[in-house]
N, C-alpha and C positions, 0 to 999 in steps of 0.2 A: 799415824792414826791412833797410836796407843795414847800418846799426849792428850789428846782430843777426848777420847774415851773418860781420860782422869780427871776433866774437866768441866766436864757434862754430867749431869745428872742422868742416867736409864735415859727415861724418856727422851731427855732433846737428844743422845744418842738414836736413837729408833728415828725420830724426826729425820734428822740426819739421812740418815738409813734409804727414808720413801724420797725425799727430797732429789741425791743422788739417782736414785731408780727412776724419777719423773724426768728430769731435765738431765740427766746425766754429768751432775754439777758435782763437785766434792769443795769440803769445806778447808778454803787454804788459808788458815789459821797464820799462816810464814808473810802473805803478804800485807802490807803494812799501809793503814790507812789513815789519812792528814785532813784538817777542814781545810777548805778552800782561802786563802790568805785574806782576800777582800772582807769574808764573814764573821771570820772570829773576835774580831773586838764587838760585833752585834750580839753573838751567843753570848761572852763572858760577861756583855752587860744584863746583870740581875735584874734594871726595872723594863727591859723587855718582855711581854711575855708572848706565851708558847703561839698563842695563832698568829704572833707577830713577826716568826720566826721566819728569815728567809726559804722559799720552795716552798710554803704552807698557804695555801688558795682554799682550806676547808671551809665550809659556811653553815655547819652545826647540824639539827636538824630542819630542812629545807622548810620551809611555810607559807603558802599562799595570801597572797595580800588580801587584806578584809573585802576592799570590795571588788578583787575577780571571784572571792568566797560566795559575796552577795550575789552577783551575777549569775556564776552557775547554779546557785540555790533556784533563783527564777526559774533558767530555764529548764530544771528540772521539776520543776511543781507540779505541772499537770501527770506525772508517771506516778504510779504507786511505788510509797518508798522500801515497801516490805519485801516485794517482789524484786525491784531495781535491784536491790542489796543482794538478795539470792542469785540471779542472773547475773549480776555482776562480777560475784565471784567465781561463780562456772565461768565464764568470757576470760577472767585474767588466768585462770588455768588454761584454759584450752590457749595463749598469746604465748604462755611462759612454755607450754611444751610443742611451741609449732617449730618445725624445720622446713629449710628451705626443699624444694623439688627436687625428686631423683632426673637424672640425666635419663634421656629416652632413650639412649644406647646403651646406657648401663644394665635397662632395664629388658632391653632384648636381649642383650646379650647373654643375662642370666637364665632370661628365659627359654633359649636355644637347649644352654646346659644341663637347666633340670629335663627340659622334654629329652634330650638326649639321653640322660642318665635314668629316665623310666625305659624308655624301650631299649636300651641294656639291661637293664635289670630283670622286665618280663620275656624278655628273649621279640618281640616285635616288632621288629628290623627285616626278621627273614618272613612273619607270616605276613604282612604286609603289602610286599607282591603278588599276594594269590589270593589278596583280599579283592572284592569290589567296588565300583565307588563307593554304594549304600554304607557299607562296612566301613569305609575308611573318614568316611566324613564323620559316623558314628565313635571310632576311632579317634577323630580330630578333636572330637567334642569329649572325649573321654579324661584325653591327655591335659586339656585345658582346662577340666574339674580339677584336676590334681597339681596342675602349676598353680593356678593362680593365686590358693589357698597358702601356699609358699610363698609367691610373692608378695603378699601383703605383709604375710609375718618379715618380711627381710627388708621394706621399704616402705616408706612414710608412705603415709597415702596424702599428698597435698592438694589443698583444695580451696579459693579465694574465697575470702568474706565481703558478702555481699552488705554493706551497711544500709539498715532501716535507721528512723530515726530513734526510733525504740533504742537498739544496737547502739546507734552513737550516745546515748543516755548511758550506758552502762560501760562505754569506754573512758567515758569523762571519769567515770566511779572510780572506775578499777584502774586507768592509768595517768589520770589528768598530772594528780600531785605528783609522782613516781617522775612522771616524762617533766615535770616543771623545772624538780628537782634538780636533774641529771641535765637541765640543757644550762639553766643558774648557773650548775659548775662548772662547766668546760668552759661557758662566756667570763664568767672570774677570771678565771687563769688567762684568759687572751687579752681582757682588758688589763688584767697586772703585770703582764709581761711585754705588753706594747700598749703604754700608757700614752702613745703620741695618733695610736689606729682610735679613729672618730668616725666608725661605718655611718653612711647614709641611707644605702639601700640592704633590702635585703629577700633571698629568694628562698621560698619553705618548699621542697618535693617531699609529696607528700603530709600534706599539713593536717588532714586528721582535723580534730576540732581548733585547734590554732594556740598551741600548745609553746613552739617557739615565739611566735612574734611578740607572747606574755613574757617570757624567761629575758628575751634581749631586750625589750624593751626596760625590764627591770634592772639590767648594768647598764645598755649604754643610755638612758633617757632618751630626750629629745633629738640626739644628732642623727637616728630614725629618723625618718619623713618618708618611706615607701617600704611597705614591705607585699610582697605579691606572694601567694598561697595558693598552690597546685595540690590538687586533690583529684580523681576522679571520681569519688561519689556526692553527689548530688546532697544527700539529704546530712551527708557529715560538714560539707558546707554550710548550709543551712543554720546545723546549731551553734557553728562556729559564730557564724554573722550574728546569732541571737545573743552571744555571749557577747560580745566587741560591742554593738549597739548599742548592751544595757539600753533594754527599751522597755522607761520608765520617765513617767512626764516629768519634765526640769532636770532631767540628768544628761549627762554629753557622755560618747562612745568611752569606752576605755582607751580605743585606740583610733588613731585616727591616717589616714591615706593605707587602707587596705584592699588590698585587691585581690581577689580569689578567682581562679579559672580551674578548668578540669584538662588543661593538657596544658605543658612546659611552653615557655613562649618560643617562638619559630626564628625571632632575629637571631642571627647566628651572632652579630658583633655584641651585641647588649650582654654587658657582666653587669654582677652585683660584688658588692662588698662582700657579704657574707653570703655564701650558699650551703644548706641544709636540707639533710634527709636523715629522718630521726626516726628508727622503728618501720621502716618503708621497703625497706629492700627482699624482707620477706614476703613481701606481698606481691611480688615481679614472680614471672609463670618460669623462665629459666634461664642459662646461664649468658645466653646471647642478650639477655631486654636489662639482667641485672647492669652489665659490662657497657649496654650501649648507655642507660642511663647515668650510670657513673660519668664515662666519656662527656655527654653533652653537660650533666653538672658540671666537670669541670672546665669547660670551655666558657661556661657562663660564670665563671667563677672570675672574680677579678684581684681580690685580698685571701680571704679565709673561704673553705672547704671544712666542712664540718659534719660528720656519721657516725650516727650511731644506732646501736643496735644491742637488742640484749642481752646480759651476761653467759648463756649458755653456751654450750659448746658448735649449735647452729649459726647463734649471733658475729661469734668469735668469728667463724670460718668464713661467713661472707664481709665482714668487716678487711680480715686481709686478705680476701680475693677483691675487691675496691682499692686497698693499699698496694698488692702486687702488681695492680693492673695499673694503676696511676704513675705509680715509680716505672713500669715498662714502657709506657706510651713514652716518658720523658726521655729513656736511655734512645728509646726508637725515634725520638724524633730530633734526636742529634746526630745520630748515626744516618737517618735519609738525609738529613741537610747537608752534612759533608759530602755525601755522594753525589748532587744532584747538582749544589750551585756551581760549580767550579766551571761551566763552560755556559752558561744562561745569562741575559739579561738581563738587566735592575730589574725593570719590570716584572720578569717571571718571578727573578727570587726573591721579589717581595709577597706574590701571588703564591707562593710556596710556604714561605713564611706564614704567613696567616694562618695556612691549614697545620700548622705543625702546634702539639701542644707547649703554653708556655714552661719553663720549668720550675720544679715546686721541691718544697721541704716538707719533710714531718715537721709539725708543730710540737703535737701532744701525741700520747702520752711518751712514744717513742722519743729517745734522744741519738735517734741512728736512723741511716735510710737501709739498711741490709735487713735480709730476710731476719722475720722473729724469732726467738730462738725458741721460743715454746712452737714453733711447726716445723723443727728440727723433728724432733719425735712422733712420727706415724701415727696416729687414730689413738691419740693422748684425748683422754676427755677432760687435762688439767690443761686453762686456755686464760689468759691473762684477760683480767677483769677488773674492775674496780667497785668499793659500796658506797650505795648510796642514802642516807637517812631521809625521809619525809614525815611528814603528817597529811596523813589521810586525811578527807572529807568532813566535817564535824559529826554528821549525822550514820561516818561509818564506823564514829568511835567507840561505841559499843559492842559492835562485833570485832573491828582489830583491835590492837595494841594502840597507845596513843601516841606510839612512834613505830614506825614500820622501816625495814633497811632489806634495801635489794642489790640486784647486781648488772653493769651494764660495761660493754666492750664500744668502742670508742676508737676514730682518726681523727685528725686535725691538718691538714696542707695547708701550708703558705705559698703562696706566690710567691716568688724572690723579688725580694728588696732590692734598693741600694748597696753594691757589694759592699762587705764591711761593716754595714751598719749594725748588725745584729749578729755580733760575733763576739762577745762576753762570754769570760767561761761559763757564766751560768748557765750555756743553752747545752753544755754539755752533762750539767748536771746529772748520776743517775737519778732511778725513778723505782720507790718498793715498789713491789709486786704483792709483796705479801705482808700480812698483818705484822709489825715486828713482836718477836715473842721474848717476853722479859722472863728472864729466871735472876736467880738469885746471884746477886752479883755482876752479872753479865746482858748481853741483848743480843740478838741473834738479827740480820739486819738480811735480806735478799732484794736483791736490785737490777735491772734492766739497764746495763751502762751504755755509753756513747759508743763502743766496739764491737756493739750488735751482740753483746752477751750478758748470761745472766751471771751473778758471783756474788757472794755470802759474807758477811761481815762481821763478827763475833768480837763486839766491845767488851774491855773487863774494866770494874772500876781501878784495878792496881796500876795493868800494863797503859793503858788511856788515859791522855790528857779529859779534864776536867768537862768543856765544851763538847768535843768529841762523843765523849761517855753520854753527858746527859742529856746532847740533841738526839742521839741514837736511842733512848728511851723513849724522848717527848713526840718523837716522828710518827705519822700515821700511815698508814697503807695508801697508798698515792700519790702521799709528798714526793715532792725533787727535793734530795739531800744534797747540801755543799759539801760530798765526802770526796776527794780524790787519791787514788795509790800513787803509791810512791814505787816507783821504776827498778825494777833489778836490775846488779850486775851482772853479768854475763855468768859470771863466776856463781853467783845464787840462784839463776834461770837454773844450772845445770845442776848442781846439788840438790837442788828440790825436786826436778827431775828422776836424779838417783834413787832418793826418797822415793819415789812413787811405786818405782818396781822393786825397789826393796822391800816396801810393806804388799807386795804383787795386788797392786789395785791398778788397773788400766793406765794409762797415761794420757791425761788430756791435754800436751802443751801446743800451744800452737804459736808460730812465728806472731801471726798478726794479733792474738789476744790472748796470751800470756795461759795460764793453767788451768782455768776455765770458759773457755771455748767450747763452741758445741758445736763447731762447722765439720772438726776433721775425727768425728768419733767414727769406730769401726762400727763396721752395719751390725753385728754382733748386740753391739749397744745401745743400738737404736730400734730392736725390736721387740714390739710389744704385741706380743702372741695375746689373742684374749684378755688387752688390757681393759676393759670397760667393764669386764667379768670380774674374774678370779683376784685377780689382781687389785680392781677398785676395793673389793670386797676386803682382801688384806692388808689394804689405806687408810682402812675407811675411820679407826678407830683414833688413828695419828690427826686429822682433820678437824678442823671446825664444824659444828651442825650447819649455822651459815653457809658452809663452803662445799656442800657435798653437791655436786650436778645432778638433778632429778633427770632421771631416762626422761626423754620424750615418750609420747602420746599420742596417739593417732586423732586428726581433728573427726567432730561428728556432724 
């Protein structure tokens, strides 16, 4: 540790410091990282450049095509723009600080506790039997002035937005570009990593003003020809149709075989290429409509599964409650297969099969199917996220910046392919997590690897080859890097080990993921007492402004 310390400047010490304390990572300077043999004559050539680089799917700041610009400018004409503008930015706050519902048992069950703990308190337990009804009902009504006033302070109070068309006017404001943006990038990356997937179909849950079928239709072009749009409000329908229409004499649709309904289609066999729910899952009332929606998404899924959701620490948590649940149905419905066909007829066990989900991969941004390592740590309000740059609206550039950058959490499931087919080391690629931070001399690199953990990567210009060094500068927050470790010998697994408890800092080694692992931490080390408090508070100044999680807000 002392090494490290002479190495570092203060600061990226202290970095250091919160880094280990959030994820329970430390920095193993000992282990020893290689490019990928396939990429380095790409890096070392000089007239490559940097967005050219392998694992780089960036696409700058995002910008809306001139004429879906035109389009929504229409059909926003008839609203007043002064007011639109006002409203619209009250609506993206109250989006950015929604969470999802408290569980109704969670919420009894609280509320048991506190009525419990007043009449402990007043002593109202023993007067209570020699009350009368008058008295006790008065009594009941007593107890529940004083729970409920608690309860609100301890639980979101969540509540569905009812879309006018007015409402979908100011959704378009506040999240058109933002959601364009974010769904542009994840489609990049599916078309550049499976440049042979030519989607036909495709299905939007929850489509909102019709925000994806823009974004994909702008990478995969015409090999589109259906995309169907489930919404259940009516009047956000509506403006979607007025946008796609473009309905202006001698102009043709922006888009053309769109089909919108207000409930998911009923054929149980019918898949799409692509299925999407973008910003939607927070709008579901709890955890059984979230969980069955996911379910029938993916059964209608036939290639790619695609969600997303917002950066926050709300978006995060239903994002992989959809990843946990999806990965469980798959381990579940291997496990019923085995049991069940073994004395059944073809028939049956084909009748059986049907109903079993098919099995699937993380695509993005994961390069692992195990649990995330940032939900290793208990009510961590640090949640893996990714930025996104846009430009706002034309007419919103005077009140924002002319470039705007937000944050949004994100899954990706593939259907299994052809075994083999997609099995280049590059699917093992890790993935930053975080911004990487240049000092002087040096780059400071953190990464989500293929072993289901996170771990740190600290390039110098002396000890690092040349490529190495300055792909670890050029790298952004989200790239997949070509960097793979190189293997200890048993003999250096155990001296680094020694190392650990010699300088008495815990020891994180683990068999299946070498010295930064987060699976086999003592509970010691994974608890974070009053972490969204005291704690964040003592973070806070190590952090980017960008990067701080704004508390939620109760909607109005």
């Amino acid at each position: 540790m002392r090494a490290i310390r002479l190495s570092l400047c203060p600061n990226d010490v202290h970095v250091l410091r919160v880094f280990r304390r959030h994820y329970g990572v430390r920095a193993d300077r000992t282990l020893k990282w290689d490019l990928e043999e396939s990429v380095e004559p790409i890096v070392r050539n000089e007239a490559i450049k940097t967005k050219d680089l392998p694992g780089n799917d960036r696409l700058g700041a995002n910008e809306l095509p001139v004429n879906l610009t035109i389009a929504i400018n229409r059909a926003l004409l008839k609203f007043d723009p002064i007011a639109l503008r006002k409203d619209s930015a009250e609506l993206r706050r109250l989006l950015t600080n929604r969470r999802a519902p408290a569980k109704d048992g969670v919420i009894r069950t609280r509320a048991k506790t506190l009525e419990r703990q007043i009449m402990e308190r007043d002593d109202i337990k023993m007067k209570r039997a020699k009350m009368s009804p008058e008295e006790q009902m008065a009594l009941q009504k007593d107890l529940a002035e004083k729970v409920l006033p608690q309860l609100r302070s301890e639980f979101y109070h969540w509540q569905p937005i009812y879309y006018t068309p007015y409402l979908a006017a100011q959704y378009i404001v506040c999240r058109f570009p933002e959601e364009y943006g974010v769904l542009s990038k994840i489609f990049t990356e599916l078309a550049s990593r499976r440049p042979d997937f030519h989607p036909q179909s495709l299905l939007d849950f929850g489509s909102g003003v019709g925000t994806v079928p823009f974004a994909a239709n702008g990478v995969f072009g015409k090999s589109l020809n259906e995309y169907v749009c489930v919404d259940s409000s009516a009047d956000m329908i509506e403006m979607s149709k007025t946008i796609i229409d473009n309905d202006t004499k001698g102009e043709e649709p922006l888009l053309r075989e769109v089909f919108h309904r207000q409930f998911l289609p009923g054929l149980r066999d019918r898949q799409y290429d692509i299925v999407t729910s973008a910003y939607s899952l927070l709008d579901l009332p709890n955890v059984r409509e979230r969980l069955k929606t996911v379910r029938s998404l993916w059964q209608k899924t036939k290639r790619f599964l695609v969600l997303v959701e917002l950066g926050s620490v709300a978006g995060y948590d239903l994002i992989m409650e959809a990843r946990n649940h999806i990965l469980q149905l798959d381990r579940a419905g291997k496990r019923s297969s085995r049991r069940v066909v073994d004395n059944l007829e073809q028939e049956e066990i084909s009748q059986i099969y049907q109903n079993i989900p098919e099995p699937g991969e993380v695509f993005s941004p994961c390069p692992h199917k195990v649990v995330c390592p940032r939900q290793v740590k208990a009510n961590s309000s640090v949640v893996c996220h990714f930025p996104i740059s846009f430009r706002p609206l034309p007419f919103m550039s005077f009140r924002y910046a002319s470039t705007m950058t937000s944050r949004y959490s994100y899954v990706v499931f593939e259907k299994s392919a052809a075994e083999g087919q997609y099995e280049e080391p590059s699917e093992q690629w890790p993935r930053l997590v975080e911004s990487v931070r240049k000092r002087h001399h040096h780059a400071i690199c953190r990464m989500c690897c293929s072993d289901g953990t996170l771990k740190e990567l600290i390039t110098t210009r002396d000890k690092h080859t040349g490529p190495l060094y300055n792909l670890s500068r050029q790298a952004k927050w989200g790239d997949r890097i070509p960097f793979v470790p190189e293997k200890r010998s048993p003999e250096e697994q155990k001296a680094y080990d020694e190392s650990l408890v010699r300088s008495k800092q815990p020891s994180l080694t683990s068999e299946r993921a070498g010295v930064n692992s987060l699976e086999n931490l003592p509970e010691e080390d994974l608890d974070t007492t009053n972490h969204r408090g005291s704690q964040e508070e003592e973070d806070e100044d190590c952090l980017d402004e960008d990067d701080r999680t704004s508390k939620p807000s109760r909607d109005l």
